[in-house]
C-alpha positions as CSV (number, residue, x, y, z in Angstrom):
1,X,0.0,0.0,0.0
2,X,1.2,3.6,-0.7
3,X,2.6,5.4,2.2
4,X,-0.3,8.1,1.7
5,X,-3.1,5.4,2.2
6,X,-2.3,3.8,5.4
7,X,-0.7,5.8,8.3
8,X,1.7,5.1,10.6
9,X,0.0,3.7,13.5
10,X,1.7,5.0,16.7
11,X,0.0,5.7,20.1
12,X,0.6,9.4,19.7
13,X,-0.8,9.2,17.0
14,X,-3.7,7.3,17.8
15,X,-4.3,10.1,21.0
16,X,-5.2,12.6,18.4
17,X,-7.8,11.2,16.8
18,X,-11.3,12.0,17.9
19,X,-14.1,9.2,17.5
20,X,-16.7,9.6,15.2
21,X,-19.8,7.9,14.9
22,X,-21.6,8.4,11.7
23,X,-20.3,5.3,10.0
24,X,-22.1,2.0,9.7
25,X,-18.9,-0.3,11.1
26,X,-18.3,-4.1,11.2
27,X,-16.7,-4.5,14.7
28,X,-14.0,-3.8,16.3
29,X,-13.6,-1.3,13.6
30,X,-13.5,2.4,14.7
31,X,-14.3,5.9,11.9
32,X,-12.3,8.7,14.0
33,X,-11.6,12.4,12.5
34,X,-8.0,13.7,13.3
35,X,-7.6,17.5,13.2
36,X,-5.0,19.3,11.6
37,X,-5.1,22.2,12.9
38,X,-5.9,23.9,16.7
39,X,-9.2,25.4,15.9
40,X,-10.5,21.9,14.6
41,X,-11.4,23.6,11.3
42,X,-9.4,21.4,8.7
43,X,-9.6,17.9,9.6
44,X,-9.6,14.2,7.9
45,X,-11.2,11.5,8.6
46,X,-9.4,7.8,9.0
47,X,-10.8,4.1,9.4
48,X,-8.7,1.9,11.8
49,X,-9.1,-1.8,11.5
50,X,-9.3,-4.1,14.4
51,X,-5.7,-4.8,14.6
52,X,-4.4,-1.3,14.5
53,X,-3.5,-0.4,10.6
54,X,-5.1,3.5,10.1
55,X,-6.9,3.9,6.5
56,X,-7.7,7.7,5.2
57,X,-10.0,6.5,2.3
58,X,-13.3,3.6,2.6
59,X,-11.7,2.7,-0.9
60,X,-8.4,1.4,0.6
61,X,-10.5,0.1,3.5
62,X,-12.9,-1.7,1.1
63,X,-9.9,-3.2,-1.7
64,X,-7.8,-4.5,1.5
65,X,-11.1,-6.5,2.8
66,X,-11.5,-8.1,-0.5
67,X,-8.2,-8.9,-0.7
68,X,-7.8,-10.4,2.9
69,X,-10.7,-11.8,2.6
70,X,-13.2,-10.6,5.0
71,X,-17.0,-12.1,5.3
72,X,-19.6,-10.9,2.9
73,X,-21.4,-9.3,5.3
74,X,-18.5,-7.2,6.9
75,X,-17.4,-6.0,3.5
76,X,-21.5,-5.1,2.7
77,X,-21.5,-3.5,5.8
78,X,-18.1,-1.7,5.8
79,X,-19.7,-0.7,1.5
80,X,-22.6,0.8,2.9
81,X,-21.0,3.8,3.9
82,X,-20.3,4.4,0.3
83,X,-23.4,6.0,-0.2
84,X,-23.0,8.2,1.9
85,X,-19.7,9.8,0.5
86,X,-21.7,10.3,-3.1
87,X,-21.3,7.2,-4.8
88,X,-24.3,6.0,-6.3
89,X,-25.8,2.5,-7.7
90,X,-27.3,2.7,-11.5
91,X,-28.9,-0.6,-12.9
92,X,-27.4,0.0,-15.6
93,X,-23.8,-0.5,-14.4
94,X,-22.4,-4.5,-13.9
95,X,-24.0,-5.6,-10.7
96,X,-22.2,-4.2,-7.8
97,X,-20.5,-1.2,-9.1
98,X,-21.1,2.2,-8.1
99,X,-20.4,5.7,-9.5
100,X,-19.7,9.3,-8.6
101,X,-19.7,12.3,-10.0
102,X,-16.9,14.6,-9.3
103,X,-15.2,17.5,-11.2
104,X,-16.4,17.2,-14.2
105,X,-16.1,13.3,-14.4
106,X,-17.4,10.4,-13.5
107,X,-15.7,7.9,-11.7
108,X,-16.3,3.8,-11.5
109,X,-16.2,1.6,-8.2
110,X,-15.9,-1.8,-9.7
111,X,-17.3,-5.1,-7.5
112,X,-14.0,-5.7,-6.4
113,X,-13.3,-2.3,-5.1
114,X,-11.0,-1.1,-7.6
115,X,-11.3,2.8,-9.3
């Protein structure tokens, strides 16, 4: 994985991050928002995994539980949350792909999590 997708995971680290509860989570996983800034104004949001690993996209998140090979049900559960970041479900896409407009383009979610 590229450096800029998973972040180091050190207690420090981990301190800073505030939990957020808005996502729909298989357990033991954990949606927090780490601020970048002393106001709180600028901020990011990051998925950590049951045993530690910190994700900054549901894309990486999704791709690494297909390719570990997590249940069905945590990976529809974990996809779920999609919808709520734009990304939309048209019948007349391959079953299981999502799309989302952004910037002037569209772009694909494939059924294997792949852009």
């Amino acid at each position: 994985e590229k450096s800029e997708d998973l972040v180091e995971d050190t207690k420090k680290e981990r301190d800073e991050f505030i939990t957020n509860n808005k996502k729909n989570l298989p357990p033991g996983w954990q949606f927090k928002d780490k601020y970048i800034d002393s106001h709180r104004a600028m901020h990011f949001n990051v998925f950590i995994s049951p045993d530690g690993h910190v994700y900054r996209t549901l894309v990486k998140v999704l791709n690494m539980m297909v390719n570990m090979q997590y249940s069905k049900a945590d990976i529809e559960m974990m996809k779920s949350n999609l919808l709520d970041e734009e990304w939309a479900i048209d019948e007349n896409l391959p079953t299981g792909w999502l799309y989302k407009p952004m910037d002037n383009r569209v772009f694909f979610f494939t059924d294997k999590f792949e852009t």
